[in-house]
DRENLONU-337297 format. One line per 2 residues: number of its first residue (from 0); their letters; for each residue x, y, z of N, C-alpha, C. Coordinates in steps of 0.1 Angstrom, whole numbers. Layout:
BEGIN
NUM = a = X Y Z X Y Z X Y Z ~ ...
This chain:
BEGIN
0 = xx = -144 1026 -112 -135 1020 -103 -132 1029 -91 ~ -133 1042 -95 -127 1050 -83 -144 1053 -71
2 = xx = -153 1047 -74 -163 1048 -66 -163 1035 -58 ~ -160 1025 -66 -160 1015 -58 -145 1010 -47
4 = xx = -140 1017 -55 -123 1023 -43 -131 1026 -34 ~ -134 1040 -35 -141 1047 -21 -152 1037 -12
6 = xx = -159 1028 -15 -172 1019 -10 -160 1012 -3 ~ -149 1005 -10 -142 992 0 -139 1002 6
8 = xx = -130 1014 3 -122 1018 15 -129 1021 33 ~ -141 1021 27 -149 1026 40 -154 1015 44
10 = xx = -158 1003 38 -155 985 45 -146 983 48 ~ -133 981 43 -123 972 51 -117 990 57
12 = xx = -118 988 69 -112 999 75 -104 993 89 ~ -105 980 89 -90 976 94 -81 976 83
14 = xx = -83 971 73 -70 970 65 -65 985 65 ~ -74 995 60 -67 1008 60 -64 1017 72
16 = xx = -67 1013 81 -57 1015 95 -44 1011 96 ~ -44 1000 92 -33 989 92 -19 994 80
18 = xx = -26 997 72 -17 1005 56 -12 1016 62 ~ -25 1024 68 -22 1041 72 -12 1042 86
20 = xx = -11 1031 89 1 1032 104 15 1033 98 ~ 14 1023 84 30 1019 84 30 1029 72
22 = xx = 19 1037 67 28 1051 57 29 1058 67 ~ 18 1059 74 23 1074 85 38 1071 92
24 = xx = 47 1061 97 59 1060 102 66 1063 91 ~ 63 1052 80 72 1053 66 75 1065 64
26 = xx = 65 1073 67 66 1089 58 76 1099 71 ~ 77 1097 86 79 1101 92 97 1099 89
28 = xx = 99 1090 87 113 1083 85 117 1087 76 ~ 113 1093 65 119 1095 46 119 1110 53
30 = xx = 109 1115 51 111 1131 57 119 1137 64 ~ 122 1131 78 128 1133 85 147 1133 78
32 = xx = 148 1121 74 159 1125 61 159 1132 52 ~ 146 1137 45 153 1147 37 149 1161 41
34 = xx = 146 1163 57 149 1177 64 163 1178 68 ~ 166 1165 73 182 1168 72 190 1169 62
36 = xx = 184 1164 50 191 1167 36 190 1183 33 ~ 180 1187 34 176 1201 31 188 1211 36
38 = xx = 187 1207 52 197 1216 63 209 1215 53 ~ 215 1204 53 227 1203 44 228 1212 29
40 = xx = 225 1216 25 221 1219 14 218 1235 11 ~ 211 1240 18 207 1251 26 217 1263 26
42 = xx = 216 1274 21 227 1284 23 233 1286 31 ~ 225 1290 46 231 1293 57 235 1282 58
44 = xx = 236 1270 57 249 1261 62 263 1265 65 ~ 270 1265 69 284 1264 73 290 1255 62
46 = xx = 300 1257 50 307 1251 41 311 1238 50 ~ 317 1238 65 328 1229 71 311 1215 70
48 = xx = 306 1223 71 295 1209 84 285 1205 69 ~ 286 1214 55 279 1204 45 280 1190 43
50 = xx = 291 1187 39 291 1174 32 288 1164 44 ~ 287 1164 59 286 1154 67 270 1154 66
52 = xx = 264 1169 64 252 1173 63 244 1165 49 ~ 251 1162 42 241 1159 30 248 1138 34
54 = xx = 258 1138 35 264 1121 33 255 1116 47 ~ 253 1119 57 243 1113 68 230 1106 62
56 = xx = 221 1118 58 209 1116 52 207 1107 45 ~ 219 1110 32 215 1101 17 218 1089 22
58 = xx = 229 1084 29 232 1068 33 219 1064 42 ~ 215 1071 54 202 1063 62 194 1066 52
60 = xx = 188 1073 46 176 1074 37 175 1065 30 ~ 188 1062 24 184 1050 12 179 1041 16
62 = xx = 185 1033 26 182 1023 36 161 1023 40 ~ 158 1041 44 147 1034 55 139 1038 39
64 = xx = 141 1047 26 134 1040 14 131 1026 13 ~ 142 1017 16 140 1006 8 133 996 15
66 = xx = 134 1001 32 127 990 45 112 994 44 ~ 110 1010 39 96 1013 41 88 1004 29
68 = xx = 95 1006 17 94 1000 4 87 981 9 ~ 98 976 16 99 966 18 84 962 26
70 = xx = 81 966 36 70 969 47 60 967 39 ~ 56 979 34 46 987 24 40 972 15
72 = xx = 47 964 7 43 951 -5 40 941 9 ~ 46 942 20 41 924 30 28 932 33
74 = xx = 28 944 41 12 947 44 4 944 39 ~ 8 951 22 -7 955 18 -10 938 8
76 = xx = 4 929 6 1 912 5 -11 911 14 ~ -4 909 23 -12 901 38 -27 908 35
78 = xx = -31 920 39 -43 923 41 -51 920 24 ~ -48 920 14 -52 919 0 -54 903 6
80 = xx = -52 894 10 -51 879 11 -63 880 19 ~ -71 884 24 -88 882 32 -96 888 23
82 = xx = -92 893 11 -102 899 0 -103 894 -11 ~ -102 882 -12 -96 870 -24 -114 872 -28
84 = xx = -124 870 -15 -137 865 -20 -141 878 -30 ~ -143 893 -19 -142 902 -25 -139 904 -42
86 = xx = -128 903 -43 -119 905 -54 -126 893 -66 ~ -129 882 -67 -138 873 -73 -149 880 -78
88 = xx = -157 884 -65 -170 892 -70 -168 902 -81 ~ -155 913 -78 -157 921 -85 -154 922 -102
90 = xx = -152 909 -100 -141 903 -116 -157 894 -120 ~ -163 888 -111 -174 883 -119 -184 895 -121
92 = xx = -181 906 -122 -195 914 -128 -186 924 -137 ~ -177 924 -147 -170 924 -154 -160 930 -154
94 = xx = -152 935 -141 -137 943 -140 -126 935 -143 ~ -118 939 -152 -108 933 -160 -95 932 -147
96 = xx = -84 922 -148 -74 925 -135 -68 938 -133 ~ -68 944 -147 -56 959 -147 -67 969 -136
98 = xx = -79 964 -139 -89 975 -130 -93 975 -120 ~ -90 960 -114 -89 957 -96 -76 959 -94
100 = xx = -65 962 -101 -50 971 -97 -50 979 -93 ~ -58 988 -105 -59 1000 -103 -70 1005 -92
102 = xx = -81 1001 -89 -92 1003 -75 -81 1002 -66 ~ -74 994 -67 -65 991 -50 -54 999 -45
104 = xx = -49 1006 -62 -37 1014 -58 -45 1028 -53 ~ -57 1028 -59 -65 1041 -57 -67 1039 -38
106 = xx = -73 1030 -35 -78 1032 -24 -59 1030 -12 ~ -53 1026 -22 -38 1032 -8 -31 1042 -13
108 = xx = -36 1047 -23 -26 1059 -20 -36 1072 -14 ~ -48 1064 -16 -57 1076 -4 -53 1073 10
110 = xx = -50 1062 14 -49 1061 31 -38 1070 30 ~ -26 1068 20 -12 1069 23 -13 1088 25
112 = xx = -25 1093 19 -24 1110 15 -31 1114 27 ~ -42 1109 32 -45 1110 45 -36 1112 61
114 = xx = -26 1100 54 -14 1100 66 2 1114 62 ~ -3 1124 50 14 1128 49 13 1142 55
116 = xx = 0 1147 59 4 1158 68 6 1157 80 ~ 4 1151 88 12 1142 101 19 1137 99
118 = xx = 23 1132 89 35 1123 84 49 1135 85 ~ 44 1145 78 55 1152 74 61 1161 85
120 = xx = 48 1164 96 53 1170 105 57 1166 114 ~ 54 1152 118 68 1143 125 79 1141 120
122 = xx = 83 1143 105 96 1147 98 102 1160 105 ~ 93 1170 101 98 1182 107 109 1171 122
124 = xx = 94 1174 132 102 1172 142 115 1167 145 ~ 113 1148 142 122 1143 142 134 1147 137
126 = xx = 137 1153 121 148 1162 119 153 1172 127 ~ 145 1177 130 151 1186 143 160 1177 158
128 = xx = 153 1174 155 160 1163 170 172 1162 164 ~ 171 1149 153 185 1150 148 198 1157 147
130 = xx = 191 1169 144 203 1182 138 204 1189 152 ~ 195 1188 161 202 1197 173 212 1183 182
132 = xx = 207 1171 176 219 1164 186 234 1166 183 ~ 234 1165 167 246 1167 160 253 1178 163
134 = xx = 243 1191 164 251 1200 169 254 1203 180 ~ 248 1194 192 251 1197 209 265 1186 210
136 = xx = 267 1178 200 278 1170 198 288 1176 196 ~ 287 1185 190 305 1196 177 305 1193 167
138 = xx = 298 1180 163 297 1175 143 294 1186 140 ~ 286 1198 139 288 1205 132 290 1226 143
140 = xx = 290 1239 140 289 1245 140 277 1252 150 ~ 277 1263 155 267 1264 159 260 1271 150
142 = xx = 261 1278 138 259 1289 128 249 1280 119 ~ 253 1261 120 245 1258 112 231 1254 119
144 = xx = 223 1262 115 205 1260 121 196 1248 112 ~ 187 1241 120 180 1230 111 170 1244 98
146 = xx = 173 1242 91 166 1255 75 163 1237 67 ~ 151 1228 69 149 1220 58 144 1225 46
148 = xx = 139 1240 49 128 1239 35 117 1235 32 ~ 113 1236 22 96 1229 21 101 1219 7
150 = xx = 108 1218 -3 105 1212 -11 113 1196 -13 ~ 120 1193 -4 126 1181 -1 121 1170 7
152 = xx = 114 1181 21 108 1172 29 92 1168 21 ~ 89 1180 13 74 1175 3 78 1164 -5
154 = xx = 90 1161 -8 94 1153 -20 96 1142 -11 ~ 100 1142 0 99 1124 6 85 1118 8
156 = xx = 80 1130 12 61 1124 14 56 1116 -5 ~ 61 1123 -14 59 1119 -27 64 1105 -25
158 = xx = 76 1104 -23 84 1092 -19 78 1082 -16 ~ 71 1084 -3 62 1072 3 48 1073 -7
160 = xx = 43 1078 -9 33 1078 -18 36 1070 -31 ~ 50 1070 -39 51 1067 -53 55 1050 -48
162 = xx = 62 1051 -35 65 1034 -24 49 1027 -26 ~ 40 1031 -18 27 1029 -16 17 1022 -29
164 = xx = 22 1035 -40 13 1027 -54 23 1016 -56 ~ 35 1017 -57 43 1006 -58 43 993 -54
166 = xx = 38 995 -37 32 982 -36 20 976 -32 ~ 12 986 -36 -2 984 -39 -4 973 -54
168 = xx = 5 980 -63 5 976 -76 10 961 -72 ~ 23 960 -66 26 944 -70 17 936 -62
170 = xx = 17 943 -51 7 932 -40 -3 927 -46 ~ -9 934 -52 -23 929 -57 -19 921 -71
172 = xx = -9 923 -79 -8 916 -96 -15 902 -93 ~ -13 892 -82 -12 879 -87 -28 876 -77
174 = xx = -30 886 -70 -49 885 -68 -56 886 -81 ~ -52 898 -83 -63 901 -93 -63 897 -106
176 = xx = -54 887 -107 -51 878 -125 -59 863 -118 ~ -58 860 -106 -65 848 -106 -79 850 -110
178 = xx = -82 834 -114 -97 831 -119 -102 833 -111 ~ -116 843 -116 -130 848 -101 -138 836 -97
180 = xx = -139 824 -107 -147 808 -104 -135 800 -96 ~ -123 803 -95 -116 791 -93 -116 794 -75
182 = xx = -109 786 -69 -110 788 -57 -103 801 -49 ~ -111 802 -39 -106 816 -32 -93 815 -26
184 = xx = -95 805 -19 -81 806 -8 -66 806 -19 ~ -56 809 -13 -42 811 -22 -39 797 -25
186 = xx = -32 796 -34 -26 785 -40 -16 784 -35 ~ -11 768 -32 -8 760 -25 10 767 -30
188 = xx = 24 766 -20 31 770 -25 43 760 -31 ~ 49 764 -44 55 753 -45 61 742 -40
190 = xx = 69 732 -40 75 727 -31 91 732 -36 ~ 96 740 -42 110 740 -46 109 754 -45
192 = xx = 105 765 -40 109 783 -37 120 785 -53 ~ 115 798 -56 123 803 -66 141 805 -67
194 = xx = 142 801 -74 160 801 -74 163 813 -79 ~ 155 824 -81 161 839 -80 160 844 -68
196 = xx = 155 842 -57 150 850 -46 160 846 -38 ~ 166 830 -40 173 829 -32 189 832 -33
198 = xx = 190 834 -48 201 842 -53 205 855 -49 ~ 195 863 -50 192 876 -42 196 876 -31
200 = xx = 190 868 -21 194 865 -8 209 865 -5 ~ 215 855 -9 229 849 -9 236 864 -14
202 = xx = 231 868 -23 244 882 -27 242 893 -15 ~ 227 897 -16 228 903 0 235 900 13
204 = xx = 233 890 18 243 883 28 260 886 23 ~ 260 882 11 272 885 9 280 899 8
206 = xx = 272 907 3 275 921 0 278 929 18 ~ 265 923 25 268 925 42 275 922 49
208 = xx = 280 910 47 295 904 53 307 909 46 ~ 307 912 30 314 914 28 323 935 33
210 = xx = 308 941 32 310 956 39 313 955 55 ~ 314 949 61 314 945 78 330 940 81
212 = xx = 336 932 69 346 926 69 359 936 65 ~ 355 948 58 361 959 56 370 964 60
214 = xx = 365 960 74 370 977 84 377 967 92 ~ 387 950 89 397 948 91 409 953 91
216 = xx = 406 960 80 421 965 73 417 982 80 ~ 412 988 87 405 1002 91 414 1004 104
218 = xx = 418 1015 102 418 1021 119 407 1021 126 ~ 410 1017 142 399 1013 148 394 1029 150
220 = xx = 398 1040 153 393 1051 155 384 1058 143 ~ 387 1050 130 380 1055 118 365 1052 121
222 = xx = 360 1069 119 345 1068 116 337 1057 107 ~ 348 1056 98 344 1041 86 337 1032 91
224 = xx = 347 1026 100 339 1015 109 325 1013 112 ~ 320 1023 117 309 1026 116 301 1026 109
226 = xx = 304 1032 101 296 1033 90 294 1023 76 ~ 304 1014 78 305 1004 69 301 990 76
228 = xx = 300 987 93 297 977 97 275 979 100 ~ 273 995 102 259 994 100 253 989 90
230 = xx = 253 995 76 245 988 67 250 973 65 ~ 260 967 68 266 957 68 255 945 73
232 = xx = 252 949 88 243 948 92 229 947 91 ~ 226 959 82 212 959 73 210 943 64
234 = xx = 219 949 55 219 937 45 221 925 44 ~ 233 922 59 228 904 64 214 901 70
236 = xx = 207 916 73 192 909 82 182 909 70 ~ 184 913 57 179 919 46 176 902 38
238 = xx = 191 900 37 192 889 31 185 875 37 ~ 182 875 49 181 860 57 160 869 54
240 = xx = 160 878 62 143 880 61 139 875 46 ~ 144 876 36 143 871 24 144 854 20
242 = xx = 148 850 32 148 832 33 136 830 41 ~ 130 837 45 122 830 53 108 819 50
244 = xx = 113 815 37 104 803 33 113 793 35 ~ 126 791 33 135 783 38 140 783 53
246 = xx = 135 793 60 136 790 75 125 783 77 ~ 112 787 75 98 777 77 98 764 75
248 = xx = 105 762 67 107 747 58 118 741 73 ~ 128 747 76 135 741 85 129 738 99
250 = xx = 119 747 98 107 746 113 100 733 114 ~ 96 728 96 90 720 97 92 708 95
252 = xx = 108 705 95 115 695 94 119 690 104 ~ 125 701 116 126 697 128 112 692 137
254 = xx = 100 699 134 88 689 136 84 679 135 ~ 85 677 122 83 665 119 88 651 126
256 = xx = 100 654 130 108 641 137 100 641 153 ~ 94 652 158 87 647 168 70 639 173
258 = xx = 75 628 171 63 614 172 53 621 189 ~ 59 624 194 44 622 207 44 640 207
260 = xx = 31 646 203 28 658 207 14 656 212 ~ 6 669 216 -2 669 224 -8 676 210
262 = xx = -22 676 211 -29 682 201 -27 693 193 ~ -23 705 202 -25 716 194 -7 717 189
264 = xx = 0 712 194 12 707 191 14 703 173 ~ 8 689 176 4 683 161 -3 692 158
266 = xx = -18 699 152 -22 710 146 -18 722 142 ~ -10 724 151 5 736 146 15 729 134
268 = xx = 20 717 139 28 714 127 24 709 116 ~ 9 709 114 1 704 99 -4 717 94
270 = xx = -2 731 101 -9 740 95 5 749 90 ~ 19 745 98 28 751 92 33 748 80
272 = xx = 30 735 77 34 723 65 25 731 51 ~ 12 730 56 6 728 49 0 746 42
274 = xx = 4 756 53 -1 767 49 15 777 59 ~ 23 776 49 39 782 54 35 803 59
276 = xx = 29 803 43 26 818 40 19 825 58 ~ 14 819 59 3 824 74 16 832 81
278 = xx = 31 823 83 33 829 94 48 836 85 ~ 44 841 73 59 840 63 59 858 72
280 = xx = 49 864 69 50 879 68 59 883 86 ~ 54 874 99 63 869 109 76 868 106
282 = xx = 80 859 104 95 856 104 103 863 94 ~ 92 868 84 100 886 77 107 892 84
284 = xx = 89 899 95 101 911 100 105 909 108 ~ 102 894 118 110 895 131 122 887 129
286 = xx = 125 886 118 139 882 116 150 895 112 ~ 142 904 103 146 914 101 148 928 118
288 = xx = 139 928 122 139 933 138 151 930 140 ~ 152 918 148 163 912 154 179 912 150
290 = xx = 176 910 136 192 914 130 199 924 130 ~ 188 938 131 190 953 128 194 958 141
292 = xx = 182 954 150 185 959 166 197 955 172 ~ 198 940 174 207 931 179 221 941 173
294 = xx = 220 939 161 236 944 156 236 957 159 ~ 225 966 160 230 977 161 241 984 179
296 = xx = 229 976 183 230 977 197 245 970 200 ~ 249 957 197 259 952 200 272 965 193
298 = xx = 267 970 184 281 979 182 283 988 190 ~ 268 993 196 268 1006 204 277 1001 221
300 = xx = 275 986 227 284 979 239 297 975 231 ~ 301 973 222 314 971 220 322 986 217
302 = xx = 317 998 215 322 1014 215 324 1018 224 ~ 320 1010 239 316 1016 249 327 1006 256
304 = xx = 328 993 255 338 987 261 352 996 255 ~ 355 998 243 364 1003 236 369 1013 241
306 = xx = 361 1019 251 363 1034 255 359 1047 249 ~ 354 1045 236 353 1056 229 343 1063 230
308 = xx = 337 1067 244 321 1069 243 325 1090 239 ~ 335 1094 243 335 1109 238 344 1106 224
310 = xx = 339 1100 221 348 1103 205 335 1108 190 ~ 343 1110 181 332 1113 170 327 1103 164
312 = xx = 333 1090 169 330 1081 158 315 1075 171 ~ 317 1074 178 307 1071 190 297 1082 194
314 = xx = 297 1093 188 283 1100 186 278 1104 175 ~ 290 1100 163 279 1092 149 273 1081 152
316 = xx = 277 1069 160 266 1057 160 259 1060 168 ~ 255 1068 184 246 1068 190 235 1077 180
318 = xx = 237 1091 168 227 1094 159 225 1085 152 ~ 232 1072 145 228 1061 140 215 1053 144
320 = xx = 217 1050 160 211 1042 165 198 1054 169 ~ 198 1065 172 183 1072 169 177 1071 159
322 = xx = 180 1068 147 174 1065 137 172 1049 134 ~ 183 1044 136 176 1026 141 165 1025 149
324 = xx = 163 1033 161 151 1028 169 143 1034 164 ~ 139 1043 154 129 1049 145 124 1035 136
326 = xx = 137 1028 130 129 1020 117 132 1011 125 ~ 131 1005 140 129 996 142 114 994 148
328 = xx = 111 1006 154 97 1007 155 85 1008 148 ~ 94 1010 136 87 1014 121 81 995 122
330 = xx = 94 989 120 91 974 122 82 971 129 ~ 80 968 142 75 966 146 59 965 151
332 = xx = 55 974 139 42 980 138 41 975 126 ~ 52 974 118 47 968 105 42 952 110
334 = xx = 53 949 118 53 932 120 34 928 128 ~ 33 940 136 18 940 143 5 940 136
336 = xx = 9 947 125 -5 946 110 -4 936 108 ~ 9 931 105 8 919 93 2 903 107
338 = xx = 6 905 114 1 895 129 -16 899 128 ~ -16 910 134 -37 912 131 -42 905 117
340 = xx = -37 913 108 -45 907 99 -44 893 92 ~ -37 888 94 -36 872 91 -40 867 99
342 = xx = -38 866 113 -47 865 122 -62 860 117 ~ -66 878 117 -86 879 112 -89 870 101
344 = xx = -79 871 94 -86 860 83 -85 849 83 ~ -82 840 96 -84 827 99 -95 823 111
346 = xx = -109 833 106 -119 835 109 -126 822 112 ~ -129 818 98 -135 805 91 -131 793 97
348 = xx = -117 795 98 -107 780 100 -111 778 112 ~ -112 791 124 -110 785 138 -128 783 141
350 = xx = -138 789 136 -149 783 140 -155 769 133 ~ -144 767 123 -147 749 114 -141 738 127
352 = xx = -130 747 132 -124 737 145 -132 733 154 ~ -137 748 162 -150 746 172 -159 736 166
354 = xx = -162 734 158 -178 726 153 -175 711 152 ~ -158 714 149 -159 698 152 -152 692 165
356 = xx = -155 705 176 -148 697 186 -142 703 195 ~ -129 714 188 -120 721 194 -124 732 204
358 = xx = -117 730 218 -121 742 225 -116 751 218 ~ -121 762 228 -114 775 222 -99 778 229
360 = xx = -92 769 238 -84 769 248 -72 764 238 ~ -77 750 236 -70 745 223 -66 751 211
362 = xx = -79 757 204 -70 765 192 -62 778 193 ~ -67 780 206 -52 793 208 -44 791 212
364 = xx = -38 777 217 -28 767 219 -19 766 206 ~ -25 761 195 -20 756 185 -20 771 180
366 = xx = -29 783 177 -23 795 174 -8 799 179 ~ -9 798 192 3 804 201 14 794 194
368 = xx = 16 780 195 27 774 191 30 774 173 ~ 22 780 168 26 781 152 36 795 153
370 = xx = 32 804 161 37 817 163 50 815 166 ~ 51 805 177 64 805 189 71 798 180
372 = xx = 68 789 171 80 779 161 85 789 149 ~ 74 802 146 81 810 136 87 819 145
374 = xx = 86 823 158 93 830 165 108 827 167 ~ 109 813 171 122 806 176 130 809 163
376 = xx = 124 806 151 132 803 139 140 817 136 ~ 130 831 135 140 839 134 143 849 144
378 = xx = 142 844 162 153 848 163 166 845 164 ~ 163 833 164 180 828 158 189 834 149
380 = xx = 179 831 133 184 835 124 189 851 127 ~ 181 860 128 185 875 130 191 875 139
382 = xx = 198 864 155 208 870 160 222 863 155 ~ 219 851 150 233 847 140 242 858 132
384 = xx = 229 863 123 234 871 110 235 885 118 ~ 229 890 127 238 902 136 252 896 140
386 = xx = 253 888 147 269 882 154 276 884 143 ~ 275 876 130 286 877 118 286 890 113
388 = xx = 281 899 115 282 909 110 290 918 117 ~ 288 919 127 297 927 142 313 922 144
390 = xx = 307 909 144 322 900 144 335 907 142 ~ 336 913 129 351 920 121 351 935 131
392 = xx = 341 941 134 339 954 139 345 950 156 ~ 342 938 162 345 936 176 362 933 178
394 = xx = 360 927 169 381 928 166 387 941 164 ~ 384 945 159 392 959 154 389 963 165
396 = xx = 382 968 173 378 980 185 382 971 196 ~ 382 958 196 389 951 209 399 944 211
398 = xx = 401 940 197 407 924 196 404 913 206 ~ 392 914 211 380 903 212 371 898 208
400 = xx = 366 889 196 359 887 189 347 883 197 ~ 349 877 211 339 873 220 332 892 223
402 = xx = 332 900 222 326 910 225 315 914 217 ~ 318 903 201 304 907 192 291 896 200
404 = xx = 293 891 208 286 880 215 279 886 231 ~ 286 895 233 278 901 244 265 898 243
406 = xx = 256 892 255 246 891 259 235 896 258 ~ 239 910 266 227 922 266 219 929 254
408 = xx = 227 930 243 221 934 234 211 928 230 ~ 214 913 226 205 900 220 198 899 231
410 = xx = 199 899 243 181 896 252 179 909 251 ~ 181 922 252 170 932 253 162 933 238
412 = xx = 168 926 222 163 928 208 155 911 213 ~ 157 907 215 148 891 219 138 895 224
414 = xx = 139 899 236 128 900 244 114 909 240 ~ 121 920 236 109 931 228 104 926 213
416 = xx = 115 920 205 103 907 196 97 900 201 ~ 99 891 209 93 884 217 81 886 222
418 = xx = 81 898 230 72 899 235 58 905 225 ~ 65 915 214 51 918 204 46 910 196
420 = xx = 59 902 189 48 887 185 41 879 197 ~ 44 875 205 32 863 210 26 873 220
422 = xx = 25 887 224 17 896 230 7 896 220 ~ 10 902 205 0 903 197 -10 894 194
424 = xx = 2 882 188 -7 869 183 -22 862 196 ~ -16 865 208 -20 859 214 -35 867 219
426 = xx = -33 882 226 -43 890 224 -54 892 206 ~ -52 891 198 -57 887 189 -61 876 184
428 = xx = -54 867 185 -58 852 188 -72 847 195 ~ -71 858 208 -81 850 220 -94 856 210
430 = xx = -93 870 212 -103 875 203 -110 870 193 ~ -105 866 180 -107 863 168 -114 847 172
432 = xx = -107 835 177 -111 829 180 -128 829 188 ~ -126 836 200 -141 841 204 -149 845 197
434 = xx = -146 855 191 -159 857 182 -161 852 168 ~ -154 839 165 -155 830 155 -167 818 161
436 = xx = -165 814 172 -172 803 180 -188 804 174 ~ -191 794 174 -207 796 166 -216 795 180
């Protein structure tokens, strides 16, 4: 198995570009928290400046664990879904499923090892950034120096690594148990979505609203606020990216009721019906993007209306939001794999179109509007579930609830989703199409 690891890994070498981008950030993000965990921790610390030193870290870390976690199983889904044919072959010449698991966890946690000494040393870096902003702030001492260590920041790289087999392992379970005679393409998806997932959902949202709703009862000057309205935040964009088979479904209901389209119009709305999954890994993250940014940003314009831009609680969220534009970028690159490679593997589909007919103008027409209908969908949804999240935080710091609604935030997180999904889809679109054409 581990030779035949090695043979794919050097075939599909987009997919493991594609893997090795989002461990190399993944790893850059965990690290970077636990160099600042280290500093905390660390002798020479300053007793006063520990515990803000160790409670920073462990609250974002847990968080970008569980987004890289998150990332890590849609990737390596998505790119596993163009190797269905692959994966058949190798089950018809006698590999049992536990041993196409295991080939596959083999061949990512090789990309993932390839990416953790660059990984780790943009940890370095970035922890440093961190800890000298903190300390050009007054959060801590000047006595206390970034000292991470070697054996915490090595233990986040394990981190992403033990993430990686993790979701190497599940991604593949339900490839590699399918029958190698039965058909390749994925099976068709229920029509009724699982009533655990959406359970999950619902208590997330809830757990989010309910941490955001907190800091009612909070002095507005309390650091709390902050800190209880960000993950708050997380977890309503956590919970809705987790609907996004029920946002698709509502895409394609509102379709439906429109009788006169123009071709690629109609062929968008039979391919969203009929194949949701294509654009599910989309409205993941850019539902998740949107919710994270949007809210974050909107707290950082309502701190600033508040007046509090020299206070401590306003240069804990501006280090907040340096680390938000980290795992939002993290996103964003995740969201750009998972666009390529679903993309490429509608190789087949778009040169079956050409043969019977379809320009190539056309099918990147109906490409572009499958994109723009999962686009529209979540950015709604992720700037809804930012708004209700902020909501409780804009009262307290204003007693304007119209300030969680500011503008600016939501078009500058719009526009940069925006612009990478249908930049991407569409630059890979033209492509793929073209050299599908027979």
């Amino acid at each position: 198995m581990i030779k035949i690891a090695v043979r794919s890994f050097a075939y599909h070498r987009t997919t493991a570009i594609a893997t090795g981008l989002v461990a190399l950030v993944g790893t850059i993000l965990v690290t970077s928290m636990m160099s600042l965990l280290g500093t905390g921790l660390a002798e020479s610390t300053a007793a006063a400046d520990r515990a803000f030193l160790v409670q920073f870290p462990l609250i974002m870390g847990g968080w970008t664990v569980a987004i890289v976690l998150f990332a890590m199983v849609s990737t390596i889904s998505v790119a596993l879904g163009g190797r269905a044919g692959e994966i058949a072959g190798i089950r018809l010449i006698g590999a049992a499923p536990r041993q196409v698991q295991w080939m596959l966890v083999v061949e990512t946690a090789a990309v993932t090892a390839v990416t953790a000494p660059p990984g780790l040393a943009g940890g370095y870096l970035a922890g440093w950034i961190v800890t000298d902003s903190i300390q050009a702030a007054g959060l801590t001492g000047t006595g206390s120096v970034f000292a991470p260590g070697v054996l915490l920041p090595v233990l986040g790289v394990l981190v992403v690594l033990a993430a990686s087999v993790l979701a190497a392992w599940i991604g593949s379970r339900s490839l590699a148990r399918r029958s190698p005679v039965a058909d390749a393409t994925p099976p068709a998806r229920r029509s009724r979505p699982g009533r655990g997932r959406r359970v999950a959902a619902t208590l997330m949202i809830g757990a989010g609203l309910a941490s955001s709703t907190a800091v009612l009862g909070m002095d507005p000057a309390d650091v709390l606020t902050t800190a209880m309205t960000g993950p708050g935040c997380v977890l309503v964009a956590v919970g809705l990216c987790v609907l996004a088979p029920e946002l698709i479904a509502l895409v394609n209901r509102t379709s439906v009721r429109r009788a006169h389209r123009a071709a690629p119009s109609h062929l968008a709305a039979i391919n969203l019906s009929a194949a949701p999954d294509r654009v599910r890994p989309t409205v993941t993250f850019l539902t998740l993007f949107v919710g994270v940014a949007a809210g974050t940003l909107s707290m950082q314009g309502i701190e600033n209306v508040a007046g509090t831009t020299d206070s401590t609680g306003q240069v804990l969220a501006s280090i907040n939001y340096f680390v938000v534009a980290l795992i939002a970028a993290f996103m964003a690159i995740a969201l750009t794999n998972n666009l390529v490679s679903s993309i490429s593997q509608r190789r087949a589909e778009f040169a079956v179109m050409s043969l019977v007919g379809s320009t190539g103008g056309q099918t990147h027409r109906m490409l572009v509007r499958e994109i723009g209908a999962a686009t529209t969908i979540s950015v709604i949804a992720g700037s809804v579930g930012a708004f209700l999240a902020v909501l409780p935080f804009a009262i307290v710091k204003t007693g304007n609830p119209l300030q969680a609604a500011a503008p600016l935030p939501y078009a500058v997180t719009i526009v940069i989703g925006i612009g990478v999904t249908l930049g991407v889809s569409s630059l890979v679109g033209r492509h793929v199409i073209r050299t599908a054409t027979p």
